[in-house]
C-alpha positions as a printed Julia matrix, in Angstrom:
161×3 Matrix{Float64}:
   0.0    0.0     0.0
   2.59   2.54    1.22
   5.86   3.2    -0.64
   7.74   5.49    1.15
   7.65   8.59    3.45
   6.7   10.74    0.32
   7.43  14.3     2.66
   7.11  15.83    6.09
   5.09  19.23    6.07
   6.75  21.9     8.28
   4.72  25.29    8.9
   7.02  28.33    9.45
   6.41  32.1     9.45
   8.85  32.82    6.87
   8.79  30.52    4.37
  12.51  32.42    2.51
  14.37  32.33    6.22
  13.18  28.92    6.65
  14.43  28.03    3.37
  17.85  29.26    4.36
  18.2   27.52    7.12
  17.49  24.33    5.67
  20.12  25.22    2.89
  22.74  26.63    5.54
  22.43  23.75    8.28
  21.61  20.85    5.73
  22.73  21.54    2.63
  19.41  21.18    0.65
  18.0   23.01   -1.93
  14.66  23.9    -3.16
  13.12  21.36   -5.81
   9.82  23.14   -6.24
   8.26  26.26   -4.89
   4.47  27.74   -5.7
   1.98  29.86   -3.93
  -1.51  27.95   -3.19
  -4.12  30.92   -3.43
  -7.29  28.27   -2.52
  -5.61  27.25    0.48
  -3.61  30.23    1.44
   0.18  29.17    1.6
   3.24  29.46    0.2
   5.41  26.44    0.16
   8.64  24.97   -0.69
  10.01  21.42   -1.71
  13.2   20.77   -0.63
  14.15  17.32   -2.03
  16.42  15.41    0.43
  16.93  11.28   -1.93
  15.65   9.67   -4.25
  13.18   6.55   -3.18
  13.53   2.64   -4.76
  10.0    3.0    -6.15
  11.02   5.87   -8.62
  10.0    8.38   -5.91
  11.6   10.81   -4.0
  11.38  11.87   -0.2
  10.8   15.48    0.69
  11.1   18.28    3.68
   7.61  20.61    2.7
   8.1   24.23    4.02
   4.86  25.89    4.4
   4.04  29.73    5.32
   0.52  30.81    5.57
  -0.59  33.82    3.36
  -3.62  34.43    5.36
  -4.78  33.68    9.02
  -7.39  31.68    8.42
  -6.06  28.91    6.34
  -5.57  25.53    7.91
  -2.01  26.24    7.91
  -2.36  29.9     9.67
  -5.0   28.6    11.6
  -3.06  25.57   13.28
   0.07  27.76   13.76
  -2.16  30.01   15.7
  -2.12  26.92   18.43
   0.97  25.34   18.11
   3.27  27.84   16.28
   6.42  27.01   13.73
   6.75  23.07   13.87
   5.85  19.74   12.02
   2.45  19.97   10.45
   2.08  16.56    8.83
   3.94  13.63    7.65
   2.75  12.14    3.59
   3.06   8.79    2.51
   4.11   7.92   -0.81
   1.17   5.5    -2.56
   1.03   4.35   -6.57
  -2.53   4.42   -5.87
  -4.29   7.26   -3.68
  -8.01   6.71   -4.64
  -7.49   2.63   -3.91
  -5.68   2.7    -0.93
  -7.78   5.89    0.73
 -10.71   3.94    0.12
  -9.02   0.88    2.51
  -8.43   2.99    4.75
 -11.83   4.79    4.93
 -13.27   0.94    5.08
 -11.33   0.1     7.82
 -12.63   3.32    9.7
 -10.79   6.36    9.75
 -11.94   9.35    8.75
 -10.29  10.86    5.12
 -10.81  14.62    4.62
 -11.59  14.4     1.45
 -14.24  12.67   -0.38
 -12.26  12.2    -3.71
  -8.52  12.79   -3.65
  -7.15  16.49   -4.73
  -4.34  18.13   -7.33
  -1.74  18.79   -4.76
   1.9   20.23   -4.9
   3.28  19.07   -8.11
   0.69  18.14   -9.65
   0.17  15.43   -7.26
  -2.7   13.34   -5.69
  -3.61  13.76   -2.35
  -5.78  13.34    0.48
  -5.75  13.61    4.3
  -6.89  11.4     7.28
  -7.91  13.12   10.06
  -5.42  13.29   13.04
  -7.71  12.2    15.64
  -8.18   8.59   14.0
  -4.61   8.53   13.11
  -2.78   9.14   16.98
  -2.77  13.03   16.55
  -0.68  13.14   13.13
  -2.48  15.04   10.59
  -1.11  12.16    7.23
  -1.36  12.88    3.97
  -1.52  10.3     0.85
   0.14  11.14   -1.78
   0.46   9.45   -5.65
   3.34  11.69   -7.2
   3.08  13.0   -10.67
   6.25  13.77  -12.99
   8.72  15.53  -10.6
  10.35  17.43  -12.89
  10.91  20.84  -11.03
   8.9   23.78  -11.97
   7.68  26.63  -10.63
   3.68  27.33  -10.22
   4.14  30.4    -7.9
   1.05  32.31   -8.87
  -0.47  30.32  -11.56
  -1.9   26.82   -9.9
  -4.3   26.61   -6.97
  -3.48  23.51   -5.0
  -5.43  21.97   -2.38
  -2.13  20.55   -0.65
  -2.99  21.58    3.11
  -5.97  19.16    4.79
  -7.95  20.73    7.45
  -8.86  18.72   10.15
 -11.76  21.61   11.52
 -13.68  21.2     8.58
 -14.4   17.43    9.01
């Protein structure tokens, strides 16, 4: 079902500081960046190795643009820290469904376009030990850069569900 730890979703106030942080301490670089208008952030993909399955693994910065997005709204509680950890799967709409049979709640009712053109969705934190996890089926990841012309719906909001 699950391939690999596809990223780990950091929330930060300042997405460019956080950035260079990450490239000062650790050496990596950003693979992707784009602003999500529909669910107010701006994020960064900072690819850390390549994955056995043909996949990569991934440290996701994310800054809110407005308060009250998921993201600004859970840093309002808990400040700069890890948001949510994503799990690689070939198939999101198979394996979400096994999931959602065996129980726990998924955010989404059909999986969503999500940072590079991906496919996502989220299971709810409360079913899943208090980790907000995403599922993720990767598209091409070739880098480019959607900063103001893709809306993604890449950050799953527990509150709504």
């Amino acid at each position: 079902m699950l391939t690999r730890i596809d990223h780990i979703g950091i929330a930060c106030f300042d997405l460019d500081k956080t950035v260079e942080f990450y490239r000062a301490t650790y050496g990596f670089e950003v693979f992707h960046i784009e602003t999500n208008d529909e669910q107010g952030v701006r994020e960064a993909m900072l690819k850390i190795n390549e994955t056995s399955d043909g996949g990569a693994s991934y440290l996701q910065l994310l800054e809110p643009t407005r308060e009250d997005s998921a993201v600004g709204k859970w840093m309002a509680k808990n400040g700069e820290g890890v948001h949510h950890i994503a799990f690689g799967t070939a198939d999101v709409d198979t394996d979400s469904e096994a999931i959602r049979a065996k129980g726990i709640r998924v955010l989404y009712e059909e999986p969503r376009r999500g940072s590079m053109d991906s496919r996502i969705t989220f299971l709810h934190p409360k079913d899943c030990h208090g980790v907000l996890t995403e599922l993720v089926t990767a598209a091409d990841r070739t880098p480019k850069d959607h900063s103001a012309d893709h809306s993604t719906a890449h950050s799953g909001d527990p509150e709504k569900s």
